[in-house]
C-alpha positions as CSV (number, residue, x, y, z in Angstrom):
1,X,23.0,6.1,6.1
2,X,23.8,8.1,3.3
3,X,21.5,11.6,2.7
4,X,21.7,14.1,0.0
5,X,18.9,16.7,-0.5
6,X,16.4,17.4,-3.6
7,X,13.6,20.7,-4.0
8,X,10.4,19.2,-5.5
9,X,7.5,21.3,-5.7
10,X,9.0,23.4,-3.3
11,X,9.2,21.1,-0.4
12,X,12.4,19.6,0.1
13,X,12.6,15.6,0.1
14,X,15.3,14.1,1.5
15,X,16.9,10.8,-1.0
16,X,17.7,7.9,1.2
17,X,19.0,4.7,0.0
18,X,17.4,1.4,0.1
19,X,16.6,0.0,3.8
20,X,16.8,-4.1,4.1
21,X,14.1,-4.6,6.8
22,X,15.8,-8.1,7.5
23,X,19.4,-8.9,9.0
24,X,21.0,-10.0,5.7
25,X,20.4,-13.9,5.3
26,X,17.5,-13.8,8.0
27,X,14.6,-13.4,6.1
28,X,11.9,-15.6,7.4
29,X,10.9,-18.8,6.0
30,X,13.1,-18.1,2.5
31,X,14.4,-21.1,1.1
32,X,17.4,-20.7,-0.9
33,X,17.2,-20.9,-4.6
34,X,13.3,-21.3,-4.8
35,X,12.6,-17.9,-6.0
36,X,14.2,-15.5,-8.7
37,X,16.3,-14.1,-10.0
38,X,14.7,-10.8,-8.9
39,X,13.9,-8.0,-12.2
40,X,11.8,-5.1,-12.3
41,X,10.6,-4.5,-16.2
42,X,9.8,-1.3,-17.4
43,X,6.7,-0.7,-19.0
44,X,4.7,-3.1,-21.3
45,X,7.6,-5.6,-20.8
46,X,6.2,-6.7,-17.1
47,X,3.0,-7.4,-16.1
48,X,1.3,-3.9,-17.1
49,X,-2.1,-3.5,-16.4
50,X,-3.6,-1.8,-19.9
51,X,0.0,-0.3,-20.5
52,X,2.0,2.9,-19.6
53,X,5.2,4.1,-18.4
54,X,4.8,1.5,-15.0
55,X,7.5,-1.0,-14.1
56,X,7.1,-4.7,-12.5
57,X,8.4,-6.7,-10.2
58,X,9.2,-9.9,-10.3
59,X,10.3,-12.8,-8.0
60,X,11.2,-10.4,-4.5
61,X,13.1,-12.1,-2.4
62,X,15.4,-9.4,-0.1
63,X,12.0,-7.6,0.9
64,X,13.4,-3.5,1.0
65,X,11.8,-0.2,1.8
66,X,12.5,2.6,-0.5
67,X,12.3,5.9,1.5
68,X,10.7,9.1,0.8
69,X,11.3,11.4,3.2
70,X,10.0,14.6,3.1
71,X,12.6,17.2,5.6
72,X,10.3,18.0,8.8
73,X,7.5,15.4,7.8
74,X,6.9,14.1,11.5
75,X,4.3,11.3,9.5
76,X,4.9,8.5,7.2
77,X,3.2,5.8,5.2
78,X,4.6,2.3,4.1
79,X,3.1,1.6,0.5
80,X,2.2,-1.8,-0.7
81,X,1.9,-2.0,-4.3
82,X,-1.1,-4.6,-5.4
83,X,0.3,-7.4,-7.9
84,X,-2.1,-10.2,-7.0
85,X,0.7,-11.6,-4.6
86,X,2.5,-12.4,-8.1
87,X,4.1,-9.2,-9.0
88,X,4.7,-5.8,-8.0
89,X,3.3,-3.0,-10.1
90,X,6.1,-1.0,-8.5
91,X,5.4,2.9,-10.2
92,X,1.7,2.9,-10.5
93,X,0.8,1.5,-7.6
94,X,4.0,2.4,-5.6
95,X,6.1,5.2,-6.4
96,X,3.8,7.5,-7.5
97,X,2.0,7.6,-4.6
98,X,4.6,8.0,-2.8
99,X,5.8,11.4,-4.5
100,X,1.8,12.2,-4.2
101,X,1.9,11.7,-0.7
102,X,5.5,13.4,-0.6
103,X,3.5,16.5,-1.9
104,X,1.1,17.5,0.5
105,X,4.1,16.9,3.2
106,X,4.1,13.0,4.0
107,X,6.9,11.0,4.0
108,X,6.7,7.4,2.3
109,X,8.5,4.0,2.3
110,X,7.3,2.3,-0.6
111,X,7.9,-1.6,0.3
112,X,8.9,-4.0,-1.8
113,X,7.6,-7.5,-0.5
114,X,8.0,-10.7,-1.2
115,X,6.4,-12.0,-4.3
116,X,5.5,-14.5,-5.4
117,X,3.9,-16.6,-3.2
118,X,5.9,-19.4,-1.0
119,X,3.4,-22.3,-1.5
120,X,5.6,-23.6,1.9
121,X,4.2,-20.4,3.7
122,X,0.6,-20.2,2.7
123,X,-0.4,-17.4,0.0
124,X,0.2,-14.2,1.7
125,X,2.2,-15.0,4.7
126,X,5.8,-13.6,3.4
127,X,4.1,-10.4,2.6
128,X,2.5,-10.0,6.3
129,X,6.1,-11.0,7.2
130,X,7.5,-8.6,6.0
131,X,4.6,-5.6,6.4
132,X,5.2,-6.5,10.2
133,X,8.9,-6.0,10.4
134,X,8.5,-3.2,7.7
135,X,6.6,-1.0,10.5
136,X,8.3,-1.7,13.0
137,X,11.0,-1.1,11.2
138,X,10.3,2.5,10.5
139,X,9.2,2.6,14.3
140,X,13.1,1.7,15.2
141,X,14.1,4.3,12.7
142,X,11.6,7.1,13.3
143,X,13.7,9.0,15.6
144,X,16.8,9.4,13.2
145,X,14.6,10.3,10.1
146,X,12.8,13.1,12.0
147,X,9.5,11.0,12.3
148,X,7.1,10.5,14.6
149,X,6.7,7.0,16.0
150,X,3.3,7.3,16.9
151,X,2.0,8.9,13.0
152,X,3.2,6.1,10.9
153,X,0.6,4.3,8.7
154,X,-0.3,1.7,5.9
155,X,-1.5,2.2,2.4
156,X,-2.0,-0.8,0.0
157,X,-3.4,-1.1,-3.3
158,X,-5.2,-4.3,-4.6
159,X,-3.3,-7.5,-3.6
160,X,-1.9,-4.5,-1.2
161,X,-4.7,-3.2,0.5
162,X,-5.5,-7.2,1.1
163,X,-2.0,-6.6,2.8
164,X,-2.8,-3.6,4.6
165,X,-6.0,-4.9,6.0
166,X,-4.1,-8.3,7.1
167,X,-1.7,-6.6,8.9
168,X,-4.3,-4.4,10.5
169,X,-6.1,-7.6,12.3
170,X,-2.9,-9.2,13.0
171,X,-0.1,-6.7,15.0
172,X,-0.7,-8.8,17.9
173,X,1.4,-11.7,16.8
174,X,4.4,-11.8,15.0
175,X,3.8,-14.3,11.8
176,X,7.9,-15.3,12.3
177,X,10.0,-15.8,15.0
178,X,11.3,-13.2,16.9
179,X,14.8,-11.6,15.4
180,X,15.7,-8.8,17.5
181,X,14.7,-5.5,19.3
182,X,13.1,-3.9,16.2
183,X,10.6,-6.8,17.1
184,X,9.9,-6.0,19.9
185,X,8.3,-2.4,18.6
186,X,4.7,-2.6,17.4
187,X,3.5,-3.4,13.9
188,X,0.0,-2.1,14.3
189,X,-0.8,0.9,11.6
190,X,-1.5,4.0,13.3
191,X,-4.1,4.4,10.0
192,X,-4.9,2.2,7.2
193,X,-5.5,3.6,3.7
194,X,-7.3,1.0,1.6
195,X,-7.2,1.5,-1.8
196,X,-9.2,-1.1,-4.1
197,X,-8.4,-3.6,-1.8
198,X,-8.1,-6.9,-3.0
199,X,-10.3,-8.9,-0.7
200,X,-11.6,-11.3,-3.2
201,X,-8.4,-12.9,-2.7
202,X,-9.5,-13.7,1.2
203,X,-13.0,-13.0,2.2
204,X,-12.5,-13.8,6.3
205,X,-10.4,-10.8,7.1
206,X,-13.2,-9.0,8.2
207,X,-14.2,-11.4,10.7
208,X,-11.2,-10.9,12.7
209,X,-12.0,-6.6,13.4
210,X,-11.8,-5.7,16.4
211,X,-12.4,-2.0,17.9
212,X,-8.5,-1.5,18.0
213,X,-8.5,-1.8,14.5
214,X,-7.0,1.6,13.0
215,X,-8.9,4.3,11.7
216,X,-8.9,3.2,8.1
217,X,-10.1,5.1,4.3
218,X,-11.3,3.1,1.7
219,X,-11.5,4.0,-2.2
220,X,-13.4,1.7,-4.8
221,X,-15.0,2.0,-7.8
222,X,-18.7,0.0,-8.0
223,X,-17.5,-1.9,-11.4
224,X,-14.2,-3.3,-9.8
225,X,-14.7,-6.6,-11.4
226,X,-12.6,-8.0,-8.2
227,X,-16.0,-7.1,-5.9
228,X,-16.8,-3.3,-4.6
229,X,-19.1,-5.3,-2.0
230,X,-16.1,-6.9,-0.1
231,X,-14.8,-3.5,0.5
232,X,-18.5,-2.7,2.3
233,X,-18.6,-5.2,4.2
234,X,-15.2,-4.1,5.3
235,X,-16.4,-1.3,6.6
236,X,-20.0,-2.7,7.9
237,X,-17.7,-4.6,10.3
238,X,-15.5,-1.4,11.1
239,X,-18.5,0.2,12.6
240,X,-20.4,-3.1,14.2
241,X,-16.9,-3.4,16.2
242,X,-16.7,0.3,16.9
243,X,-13.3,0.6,15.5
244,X,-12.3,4.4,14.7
245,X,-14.1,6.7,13.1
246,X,-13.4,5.5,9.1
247,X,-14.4,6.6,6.1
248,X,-15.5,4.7,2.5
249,X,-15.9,6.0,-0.7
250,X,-17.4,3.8,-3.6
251,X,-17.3,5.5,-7.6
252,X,-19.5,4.8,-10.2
253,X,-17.2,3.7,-12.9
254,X,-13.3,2.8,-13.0
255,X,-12.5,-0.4,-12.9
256,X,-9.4,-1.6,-10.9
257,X,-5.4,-1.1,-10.8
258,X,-6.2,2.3,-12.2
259,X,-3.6,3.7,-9.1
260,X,-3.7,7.6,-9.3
261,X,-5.0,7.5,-12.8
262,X,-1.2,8.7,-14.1
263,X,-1.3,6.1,-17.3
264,X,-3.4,7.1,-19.8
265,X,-3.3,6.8,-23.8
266,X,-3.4,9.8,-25.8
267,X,-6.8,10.5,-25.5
268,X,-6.3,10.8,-21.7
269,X,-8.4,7.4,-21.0
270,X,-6.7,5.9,-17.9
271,X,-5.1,2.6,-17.7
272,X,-7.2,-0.1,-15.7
273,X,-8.5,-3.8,-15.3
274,X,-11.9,-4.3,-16.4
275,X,-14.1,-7.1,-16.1
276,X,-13.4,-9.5,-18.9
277,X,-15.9,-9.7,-22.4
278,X,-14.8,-12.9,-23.1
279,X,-16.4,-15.9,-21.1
280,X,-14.0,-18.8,-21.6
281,X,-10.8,-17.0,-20.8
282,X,-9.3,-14.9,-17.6
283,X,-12.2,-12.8,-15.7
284,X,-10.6,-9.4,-16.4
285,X,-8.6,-7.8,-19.3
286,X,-6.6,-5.0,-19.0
287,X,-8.1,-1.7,-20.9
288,X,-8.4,1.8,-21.3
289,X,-11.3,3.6,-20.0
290,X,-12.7,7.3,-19.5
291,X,-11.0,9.5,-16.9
292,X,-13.4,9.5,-14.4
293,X,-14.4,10.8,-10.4
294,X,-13.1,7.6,-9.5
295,X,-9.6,9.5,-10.1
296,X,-10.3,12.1,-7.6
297,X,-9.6,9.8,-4.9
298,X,-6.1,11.4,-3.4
299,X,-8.3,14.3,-3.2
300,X,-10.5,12.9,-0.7
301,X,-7.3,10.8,1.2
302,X,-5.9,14.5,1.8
303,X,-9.1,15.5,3.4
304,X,-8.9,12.5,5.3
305,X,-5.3,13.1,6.3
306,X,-5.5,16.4,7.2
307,X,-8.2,15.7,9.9
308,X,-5.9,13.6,11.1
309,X,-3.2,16.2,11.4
310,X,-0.5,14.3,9.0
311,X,-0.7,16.7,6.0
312,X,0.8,20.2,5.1
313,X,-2.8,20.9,3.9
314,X,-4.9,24.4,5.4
315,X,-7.9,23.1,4.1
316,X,-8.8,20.6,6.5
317,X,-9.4,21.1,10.4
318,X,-7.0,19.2,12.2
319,X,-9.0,16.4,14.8
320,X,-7.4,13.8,17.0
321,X,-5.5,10.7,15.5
322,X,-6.8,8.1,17.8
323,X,-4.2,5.2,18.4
């Protein structure tokens, strides 16, 4: 594994190459020559949500992580960019959280899943595939990469955060066959960081919490035209099972897809999906709208961290992660 070193914003992050989380030709339930060729388009070229300096990708099928390692980070986060299970908006949604998380001293694997969906597989099986081997993955790895097996957690946005949550009701069985040792190490989140969640796409996840669910933060905005209430009820289960202590936080205005509000126009409105003016086509549009609260959110997931002991931050007093 090849290492060389870089100083951003004075903390010193380590570049790693890409990590195939599957023995070469084993990916589970691929079929040949079904999907691709993989591309990921910059820009307004891919599928950009209201436009920006994001890329896309398109038509995964060698599902990678793509490390950011901070040097003496003992925690780490796998990011699942959202995408609708069609795409991957790979920088908005991916990468720069992963340099946001990189700066408060968390390392981060942003993981680039299968997409789009196997209709042979059932919509979003490939991706909880491949978030399963993807932690326990990192688990098999902690050790050389300085991190702590025990502090390594799941962050999804949209179609993403759907993923997060499915992975976090369903460590206890594998969704492939069994591969290898790696598999034998568990895929269970140590914390789950919800962001816009995309639970309209499945409504029953919920139904399957159980108190060992991980201690979990969730950000929404109340207009997401995907459904702020499926991220409630969420966490309405969370505390009826008497999972770990969570936390929710729902904004006025925003929209959805808005990631950490780095895409704006020139008049510094921020790049979203709105709901849609126009009754007899899709139900949202992509759009600009006013920089709002709803962009304070890695604000509050720093807070959240940091009570958890995983961040560089002094402002937060540091409690128990409970696994």
């Amino acid at each position: 594994m090849m290492f060389c070193t870089c100083l951003i914003n004075a903390l010193v992050v380590l570049a790693v190459g890409s990590m195939e989380i599957f023995p070469r030709g084993e990916v589970p339930g691929e079929r040949s020559g079904e999907v691709g060729p993989e591309v990921c388009l910059p820009g307004t070229q891919g599928k950009d949500y209201g436009g920006g300096n994001d890329s896309t990708c398109l038509n995964v099928t060698k599902p990678v992580l793509e490390p950011f390692l901070v040097d003496g980070a003992s925690a780490a986060v796998v990011i699942a960019p959202g995408g609708g299970y069609h795409a991957l908006s790979w920088d908005r949604e991916g990468t720069d959280a992963a340099r946001w998380l990189n700066s408060i001293g968390v390392s981060a694997f942003v993981l680039k899943y299968r997409v789009p969906t196997r209709d042979w597989l059932g919509r979003g099986m490939a991706p909880l595939m491949d978030a399963q081997r993807a932690v326990s993955f990192i688990r098999n790895s902690a050790s050389s990469l300085g991190l702590n097996a025990s502090r390594i957690g799941f962050m999804g946005f949209s179609a993403g955060g759907h993923l997060a949550a499915h992975l976090s009701i369903s460590y206890d069985s594998r969704a492939y066959k069994h591969i290898d040792a790696i598999d034998d190490l568990s895929c269970r989140p140590d914390f789950t960081l919800l962001i816009y969640p995309g639970f309209s796409l499945d409504q029953t996840l919920k139904d399957n919490i159980t108190a060992k669910h991980p201690t979990t933060f969730i950000a929404q905005a109340e207009d997401d035209p995907f459904g702020v209430q499926y991220g409630l009820d969420y966490y309405i289960q969370l505390k009826e099972k008497e999972a770990p202590p969570s936390e929710v936080h729902i904004y006025q205005t925003g929209g959805h897809a808005y990631g950490l509000c780095s895409v704006r126009d020139a008049k510094g409105n921020v790049a979203a999906l709105v709901k849609s003016t126009d009754p007899s086509g899709p139900p949202v549009m992509p759009a600009f709208v006013p920089y709002s609260e709803v962009c304070t959110w890695p604000r509050r997931l720093e807070r959240f961290l940091g009570h958890l002991g995983l961040t560089n931050s002094t402002e937060a007093v540091t409690q128990v992660l409970i696994v």
